[in-house]
Structures are given as C-alpha cells and as structure tokens.
Gaussian input, Z-matrix of N, CA and C with variables (Angstrom, degrees):
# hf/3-21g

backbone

0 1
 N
 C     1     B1
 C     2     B2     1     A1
 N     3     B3     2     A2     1     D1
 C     4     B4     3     A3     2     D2
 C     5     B5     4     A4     3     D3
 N     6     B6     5     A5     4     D4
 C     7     B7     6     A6     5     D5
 C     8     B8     7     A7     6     D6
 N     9     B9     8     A8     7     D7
 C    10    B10     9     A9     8     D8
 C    11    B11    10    A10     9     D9
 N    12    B12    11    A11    10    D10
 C    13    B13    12    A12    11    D11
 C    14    B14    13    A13    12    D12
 N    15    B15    14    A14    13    D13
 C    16    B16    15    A15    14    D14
 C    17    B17    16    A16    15    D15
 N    18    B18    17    A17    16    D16
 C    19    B19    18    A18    17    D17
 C    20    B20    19    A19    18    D18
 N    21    B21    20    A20    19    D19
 C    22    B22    21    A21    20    D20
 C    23    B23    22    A22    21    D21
 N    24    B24    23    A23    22    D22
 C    25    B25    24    A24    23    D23
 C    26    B26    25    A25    24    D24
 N    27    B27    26    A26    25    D25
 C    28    B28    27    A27    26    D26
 C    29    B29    28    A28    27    D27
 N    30    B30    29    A29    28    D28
 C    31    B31    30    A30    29    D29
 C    32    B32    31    A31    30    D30
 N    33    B33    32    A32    31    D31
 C    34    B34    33    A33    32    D32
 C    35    B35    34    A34    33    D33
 N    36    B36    35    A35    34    D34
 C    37    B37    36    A36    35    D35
 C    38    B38    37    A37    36    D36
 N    39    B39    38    A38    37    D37
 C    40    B40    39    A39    38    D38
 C    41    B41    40    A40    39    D39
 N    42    B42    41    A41    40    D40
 C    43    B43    42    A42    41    D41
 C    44    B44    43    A43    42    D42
 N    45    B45    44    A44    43    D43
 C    46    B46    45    A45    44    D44
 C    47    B47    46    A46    45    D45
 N    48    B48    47    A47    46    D46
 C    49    B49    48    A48    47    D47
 C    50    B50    49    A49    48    D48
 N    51    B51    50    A50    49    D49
 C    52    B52    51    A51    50    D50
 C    53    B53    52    A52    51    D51
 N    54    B54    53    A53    52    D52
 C    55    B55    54    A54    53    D53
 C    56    B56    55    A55    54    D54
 N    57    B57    56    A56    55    D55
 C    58    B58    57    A57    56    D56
 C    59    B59    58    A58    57    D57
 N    60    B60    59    A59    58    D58
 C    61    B61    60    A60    59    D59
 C    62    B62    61    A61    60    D60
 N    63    B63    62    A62    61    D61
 C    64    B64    63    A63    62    D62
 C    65    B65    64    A64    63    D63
 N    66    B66    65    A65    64    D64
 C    67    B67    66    A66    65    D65
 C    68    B68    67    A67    66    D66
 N    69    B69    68    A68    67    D67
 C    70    B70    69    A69    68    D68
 C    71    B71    70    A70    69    D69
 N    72    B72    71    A71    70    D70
 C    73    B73    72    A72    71    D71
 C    74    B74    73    A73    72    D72
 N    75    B75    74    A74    73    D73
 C    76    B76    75    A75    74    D74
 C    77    B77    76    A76    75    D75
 N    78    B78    77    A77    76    D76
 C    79    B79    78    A78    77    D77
 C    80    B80    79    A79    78    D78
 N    81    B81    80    A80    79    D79
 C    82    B82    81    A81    80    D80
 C    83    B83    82    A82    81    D81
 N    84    B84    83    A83    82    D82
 C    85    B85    84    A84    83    D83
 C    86    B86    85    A85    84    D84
 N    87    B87    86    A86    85    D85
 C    88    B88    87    A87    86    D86
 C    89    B89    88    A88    87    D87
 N    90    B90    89    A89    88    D88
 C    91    B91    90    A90    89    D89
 C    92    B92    91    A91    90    D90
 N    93    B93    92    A92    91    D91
 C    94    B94    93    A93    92    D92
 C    95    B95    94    A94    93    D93
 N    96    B96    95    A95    94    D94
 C    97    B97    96    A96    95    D95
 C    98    B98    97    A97    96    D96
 N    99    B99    98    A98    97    D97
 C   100   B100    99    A99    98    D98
 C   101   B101   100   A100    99    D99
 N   102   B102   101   A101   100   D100
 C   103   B103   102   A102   101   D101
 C   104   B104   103   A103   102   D102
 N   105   B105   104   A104   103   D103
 C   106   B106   105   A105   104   D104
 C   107   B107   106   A106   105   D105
 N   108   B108   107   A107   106   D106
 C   109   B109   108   A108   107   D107
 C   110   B110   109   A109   108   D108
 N   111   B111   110   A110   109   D109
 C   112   B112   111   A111   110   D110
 C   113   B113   112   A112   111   D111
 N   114   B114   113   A113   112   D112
 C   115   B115   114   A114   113   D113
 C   116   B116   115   A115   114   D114
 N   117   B117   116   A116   115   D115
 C   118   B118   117   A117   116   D116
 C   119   B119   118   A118   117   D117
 N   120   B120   119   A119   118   D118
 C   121   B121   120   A120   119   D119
 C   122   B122   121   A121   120   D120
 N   123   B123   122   A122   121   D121
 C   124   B124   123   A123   122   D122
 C   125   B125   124   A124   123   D123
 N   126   B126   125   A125   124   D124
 C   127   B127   126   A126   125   D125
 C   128   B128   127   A127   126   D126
 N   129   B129   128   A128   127   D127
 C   130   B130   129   A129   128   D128
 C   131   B131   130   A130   129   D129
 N   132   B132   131   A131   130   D130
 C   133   B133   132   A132   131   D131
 C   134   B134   133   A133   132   D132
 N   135   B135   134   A134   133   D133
 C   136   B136   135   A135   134   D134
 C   137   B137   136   A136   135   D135
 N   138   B138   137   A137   136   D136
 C   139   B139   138   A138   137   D137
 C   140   B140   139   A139   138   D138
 N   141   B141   140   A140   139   D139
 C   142   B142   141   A141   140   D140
 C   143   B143   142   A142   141   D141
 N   144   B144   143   A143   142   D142
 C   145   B145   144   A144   143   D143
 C   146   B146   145   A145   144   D144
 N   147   B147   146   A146   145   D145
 C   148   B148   147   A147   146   D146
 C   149   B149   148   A148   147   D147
 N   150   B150   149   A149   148   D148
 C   151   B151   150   A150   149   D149
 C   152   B152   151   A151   150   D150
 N   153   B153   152   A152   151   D151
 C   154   B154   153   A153   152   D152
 C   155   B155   154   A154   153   D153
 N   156   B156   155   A155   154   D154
 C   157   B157   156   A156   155   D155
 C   158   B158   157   A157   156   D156
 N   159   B159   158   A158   157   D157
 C   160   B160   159   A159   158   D158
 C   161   B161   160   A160   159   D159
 N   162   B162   161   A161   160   D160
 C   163   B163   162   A162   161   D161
 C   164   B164   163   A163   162   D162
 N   165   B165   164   A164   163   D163
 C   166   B166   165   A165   164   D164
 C   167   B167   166   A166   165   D165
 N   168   B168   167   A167   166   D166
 C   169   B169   168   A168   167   D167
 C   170   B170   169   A169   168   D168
 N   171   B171   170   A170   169   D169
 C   172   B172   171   A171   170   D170
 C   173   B173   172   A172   171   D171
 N   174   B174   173   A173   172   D172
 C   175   B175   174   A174   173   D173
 C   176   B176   175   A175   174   D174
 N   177   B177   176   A176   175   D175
 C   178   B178   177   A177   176   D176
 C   179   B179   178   A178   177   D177
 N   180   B180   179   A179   178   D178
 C   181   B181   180   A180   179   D179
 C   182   B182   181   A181   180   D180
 N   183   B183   182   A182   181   D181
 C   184   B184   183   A183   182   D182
 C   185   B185   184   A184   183   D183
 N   186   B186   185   A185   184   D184
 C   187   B187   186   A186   185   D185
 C   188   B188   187   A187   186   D186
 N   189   B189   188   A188   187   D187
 C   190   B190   189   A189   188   D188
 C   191   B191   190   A190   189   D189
 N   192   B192   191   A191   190   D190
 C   193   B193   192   A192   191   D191
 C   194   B194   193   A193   192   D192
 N   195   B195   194   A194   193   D193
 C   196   B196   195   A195   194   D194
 C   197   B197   196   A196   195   D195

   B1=1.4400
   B2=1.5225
   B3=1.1716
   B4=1.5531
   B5=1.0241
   B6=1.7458
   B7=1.4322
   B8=1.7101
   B9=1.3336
   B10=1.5114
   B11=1.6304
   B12=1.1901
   B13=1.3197
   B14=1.0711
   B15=1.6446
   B16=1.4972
   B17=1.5283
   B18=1.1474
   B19=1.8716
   B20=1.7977
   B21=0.9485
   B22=1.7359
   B23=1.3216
   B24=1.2494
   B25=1.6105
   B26=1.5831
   B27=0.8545
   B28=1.6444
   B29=1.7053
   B30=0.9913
   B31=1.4773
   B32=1.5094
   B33=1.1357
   B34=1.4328
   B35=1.7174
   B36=1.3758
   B37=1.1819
   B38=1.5812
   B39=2.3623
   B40=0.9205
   B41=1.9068
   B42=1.4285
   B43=1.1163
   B44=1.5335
   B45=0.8667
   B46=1.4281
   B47=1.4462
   B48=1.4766
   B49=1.3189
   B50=1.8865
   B51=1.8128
   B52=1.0970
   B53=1.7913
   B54=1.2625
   B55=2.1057
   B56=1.0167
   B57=1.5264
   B58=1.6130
   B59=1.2554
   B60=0.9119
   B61=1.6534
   B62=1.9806
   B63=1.1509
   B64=2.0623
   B65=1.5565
   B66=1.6603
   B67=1.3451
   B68=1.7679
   B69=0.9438
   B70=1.7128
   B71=1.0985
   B72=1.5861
   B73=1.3242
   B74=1.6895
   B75=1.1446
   B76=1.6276
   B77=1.2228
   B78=1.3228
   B79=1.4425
   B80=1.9280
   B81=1.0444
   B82=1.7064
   B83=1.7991
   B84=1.3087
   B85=1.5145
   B86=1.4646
   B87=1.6123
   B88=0.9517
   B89=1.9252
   B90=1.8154
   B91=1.2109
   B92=1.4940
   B93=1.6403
   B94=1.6372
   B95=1.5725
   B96=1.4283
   B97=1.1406
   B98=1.7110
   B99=1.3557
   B100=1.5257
   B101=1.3809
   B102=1.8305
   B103=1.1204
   B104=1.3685
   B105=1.7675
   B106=1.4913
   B107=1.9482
   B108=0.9248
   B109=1.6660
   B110=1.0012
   B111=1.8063
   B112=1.5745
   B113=1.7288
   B114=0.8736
   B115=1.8396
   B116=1.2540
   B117=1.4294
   B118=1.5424
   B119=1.5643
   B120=1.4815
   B121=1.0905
   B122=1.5543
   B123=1.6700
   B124=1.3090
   B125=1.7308
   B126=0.9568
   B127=1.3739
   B128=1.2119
   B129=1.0172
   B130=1.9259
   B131=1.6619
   B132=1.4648
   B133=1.6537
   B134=1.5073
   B135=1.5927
   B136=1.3484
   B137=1.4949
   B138=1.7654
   B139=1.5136
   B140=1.6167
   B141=1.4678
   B142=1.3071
   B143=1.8176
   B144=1.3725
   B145=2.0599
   B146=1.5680
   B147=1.3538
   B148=1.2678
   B149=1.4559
   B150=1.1045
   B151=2.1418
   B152=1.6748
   B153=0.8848
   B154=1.9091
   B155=1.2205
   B156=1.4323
   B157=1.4933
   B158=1.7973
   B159=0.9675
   B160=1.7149
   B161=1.2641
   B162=1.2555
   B163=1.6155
   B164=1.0933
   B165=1.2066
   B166=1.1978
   B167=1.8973
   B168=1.4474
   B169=1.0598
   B170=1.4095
   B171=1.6826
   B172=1.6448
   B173=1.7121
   B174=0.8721
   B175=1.8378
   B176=1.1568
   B177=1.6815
   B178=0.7452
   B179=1.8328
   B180=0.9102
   B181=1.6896
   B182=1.3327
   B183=0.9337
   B184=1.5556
   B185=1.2978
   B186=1.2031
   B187=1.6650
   B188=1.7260
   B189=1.1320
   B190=1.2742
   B191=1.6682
   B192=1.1176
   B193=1.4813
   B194=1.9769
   B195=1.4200
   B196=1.6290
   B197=1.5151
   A1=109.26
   A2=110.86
   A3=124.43
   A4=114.71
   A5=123.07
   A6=121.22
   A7=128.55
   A8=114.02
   A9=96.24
   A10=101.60
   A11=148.68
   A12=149.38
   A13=126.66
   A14=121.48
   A15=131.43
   A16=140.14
   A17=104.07
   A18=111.42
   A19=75.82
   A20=104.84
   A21=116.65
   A22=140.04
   A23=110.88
   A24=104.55
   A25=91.01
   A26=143.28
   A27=148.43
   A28=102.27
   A29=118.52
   A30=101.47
   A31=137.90
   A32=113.58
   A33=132.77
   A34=129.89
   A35=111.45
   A36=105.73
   A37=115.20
   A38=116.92
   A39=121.49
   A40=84.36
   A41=128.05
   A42=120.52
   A43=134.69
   A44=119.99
   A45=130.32
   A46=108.92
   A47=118.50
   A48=118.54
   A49=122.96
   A50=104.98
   A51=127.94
   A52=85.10
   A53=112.72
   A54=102.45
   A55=122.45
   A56=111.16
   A57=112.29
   A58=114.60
   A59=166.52
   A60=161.00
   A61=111.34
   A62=89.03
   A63=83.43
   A64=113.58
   A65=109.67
   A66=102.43
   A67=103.78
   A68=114.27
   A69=104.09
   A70=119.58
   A71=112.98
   A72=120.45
   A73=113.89
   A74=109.99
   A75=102.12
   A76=107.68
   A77=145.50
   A78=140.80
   A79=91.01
   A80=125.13
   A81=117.91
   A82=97.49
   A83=117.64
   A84=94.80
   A85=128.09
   A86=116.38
   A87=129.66
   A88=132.24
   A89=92.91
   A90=107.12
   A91=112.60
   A92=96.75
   A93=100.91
   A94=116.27
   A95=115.63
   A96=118.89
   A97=120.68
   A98=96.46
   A99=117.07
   A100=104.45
   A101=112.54
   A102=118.44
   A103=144.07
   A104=103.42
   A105=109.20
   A106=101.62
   A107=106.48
   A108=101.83
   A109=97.25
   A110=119.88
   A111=127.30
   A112=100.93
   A113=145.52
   A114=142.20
   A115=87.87
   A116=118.95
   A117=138.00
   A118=83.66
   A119=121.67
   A120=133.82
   A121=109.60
   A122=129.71
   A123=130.92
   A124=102.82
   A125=131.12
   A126=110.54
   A127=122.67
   A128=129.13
   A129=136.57
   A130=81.44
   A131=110.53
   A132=110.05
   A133=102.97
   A134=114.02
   A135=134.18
   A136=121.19
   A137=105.91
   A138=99.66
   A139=140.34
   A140=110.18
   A141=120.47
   A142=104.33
   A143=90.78
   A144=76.42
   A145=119.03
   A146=116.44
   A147=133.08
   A148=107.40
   A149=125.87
   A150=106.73
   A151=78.43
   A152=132.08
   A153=113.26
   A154=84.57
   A155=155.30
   A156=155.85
   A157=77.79
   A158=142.21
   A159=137.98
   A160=96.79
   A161=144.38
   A162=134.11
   A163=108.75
   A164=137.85
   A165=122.38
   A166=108.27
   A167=122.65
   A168=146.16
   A169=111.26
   A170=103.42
   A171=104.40
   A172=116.73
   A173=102.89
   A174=103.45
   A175=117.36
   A176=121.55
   A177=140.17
   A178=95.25
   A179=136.15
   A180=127.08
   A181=123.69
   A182=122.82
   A183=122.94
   A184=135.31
   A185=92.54
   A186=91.72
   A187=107.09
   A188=131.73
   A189=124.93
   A190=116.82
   A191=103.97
   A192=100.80
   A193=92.08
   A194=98.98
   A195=108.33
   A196=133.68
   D1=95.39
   D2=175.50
   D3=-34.26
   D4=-82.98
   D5=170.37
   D6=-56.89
   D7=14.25
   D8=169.77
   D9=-82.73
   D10=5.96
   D11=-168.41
   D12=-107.66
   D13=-3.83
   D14=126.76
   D15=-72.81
   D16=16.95
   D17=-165.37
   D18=-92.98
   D19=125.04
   D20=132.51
   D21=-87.54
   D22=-158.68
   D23=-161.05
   D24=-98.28
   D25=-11.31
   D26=166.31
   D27=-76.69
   D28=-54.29
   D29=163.46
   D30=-84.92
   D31=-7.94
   D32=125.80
   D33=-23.68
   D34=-61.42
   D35=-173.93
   D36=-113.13
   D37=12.65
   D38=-171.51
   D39=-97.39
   D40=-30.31
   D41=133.02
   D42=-16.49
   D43=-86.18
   D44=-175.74
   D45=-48.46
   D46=-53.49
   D47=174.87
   D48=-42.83
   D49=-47.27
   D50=-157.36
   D51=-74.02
   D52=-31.58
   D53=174.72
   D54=-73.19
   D55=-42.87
   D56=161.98
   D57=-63.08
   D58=-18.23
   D59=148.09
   D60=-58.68
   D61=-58.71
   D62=168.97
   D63=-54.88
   D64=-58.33
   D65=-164.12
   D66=-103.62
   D67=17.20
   D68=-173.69
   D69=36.22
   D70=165.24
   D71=-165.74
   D72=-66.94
   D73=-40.81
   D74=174.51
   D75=-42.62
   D76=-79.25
   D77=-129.70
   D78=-93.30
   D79=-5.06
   D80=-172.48
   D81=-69.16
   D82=-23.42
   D83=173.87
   D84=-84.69
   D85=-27.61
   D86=161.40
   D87=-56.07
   D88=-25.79
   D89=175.64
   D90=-69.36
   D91=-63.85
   D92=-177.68
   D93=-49.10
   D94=-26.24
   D95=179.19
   D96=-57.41
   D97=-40.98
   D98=-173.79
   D99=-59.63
   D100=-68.62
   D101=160.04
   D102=-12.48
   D103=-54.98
   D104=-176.08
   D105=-79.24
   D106=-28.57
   D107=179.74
   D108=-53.04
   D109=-75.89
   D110=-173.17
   D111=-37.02
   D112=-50.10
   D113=176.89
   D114=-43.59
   D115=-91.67
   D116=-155.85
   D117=-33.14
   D118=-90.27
   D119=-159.64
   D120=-26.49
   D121=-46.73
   D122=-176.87
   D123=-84.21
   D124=-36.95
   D125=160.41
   D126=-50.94
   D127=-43.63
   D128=-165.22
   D129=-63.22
   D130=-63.96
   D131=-157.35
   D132=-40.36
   D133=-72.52
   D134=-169.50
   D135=-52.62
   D136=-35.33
   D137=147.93
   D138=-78.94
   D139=-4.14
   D140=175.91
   D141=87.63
   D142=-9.70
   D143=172.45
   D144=-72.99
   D145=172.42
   D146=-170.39
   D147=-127.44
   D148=108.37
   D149=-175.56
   D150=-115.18
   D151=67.75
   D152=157.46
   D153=-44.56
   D154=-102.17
   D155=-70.06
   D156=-105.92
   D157=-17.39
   D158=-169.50
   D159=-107.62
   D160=-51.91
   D161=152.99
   D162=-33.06
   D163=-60.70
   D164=-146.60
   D165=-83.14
   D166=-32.02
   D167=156.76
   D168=-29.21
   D169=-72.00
   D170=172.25
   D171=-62.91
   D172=-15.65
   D173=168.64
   D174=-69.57
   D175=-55.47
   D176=-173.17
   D177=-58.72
   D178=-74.93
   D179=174.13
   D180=-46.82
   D181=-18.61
   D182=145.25
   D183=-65.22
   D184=-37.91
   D185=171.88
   D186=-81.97
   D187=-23.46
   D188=162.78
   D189=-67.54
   D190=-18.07
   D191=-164.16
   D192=-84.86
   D193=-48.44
   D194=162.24
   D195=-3.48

C-alpha cells in the first residue's frame, strides 16, 4: 500500500482521536481486541498455519471474561 507511507504521527493520532469520539472509551477495548484477532487470524491464513489450540485458548478467555 503505497500511500500508507505518508501518514505521520499527526495523522496518526487525528485518527485515533476521530475513534474515540464514534466509539467511546468503553467499547475501545473490546474493539482493539476484535481487531488484533482479525490480524492474528490473517496472518495464520497467509502463512498457511493452523493454531486451533490458540483459538480455542482465546475463546476460552472470553468466555471467562463474559
């Protein structure tokens, strides 16, 4: 992605601001949370790994957190 290599740190955090105002601070932990799976999740794909045993782990803490 060509243009991600002009964002600075001012648009960086005029970003960040603009999420905290849509979703407020409650739901920003739950978000990032979502987020980092969806990462994990597209790495595993794109590298061809399989973690069932790491899915199931992060489930498993959710449902405690539940």
């Amino acid at each position: 992605m060509p243009f991600l290599g002009k964002i600075g740190w001012v648009e960086v955090v005029l970003i960040l601001a603009i999420v905290l105002i849509i979703f407020g601070p409650g739901k920003l932990p739950g978000l990032s949370r979502s987020v980092g799976q969806a990462v994990r999740n597209f790495r595993n794909a794109v590298g061809g790994k399989d973690d069932g045993e790491e899915e199931t782990k992060v489930k498993e803490n959710e449902d405690k957190e539940a």
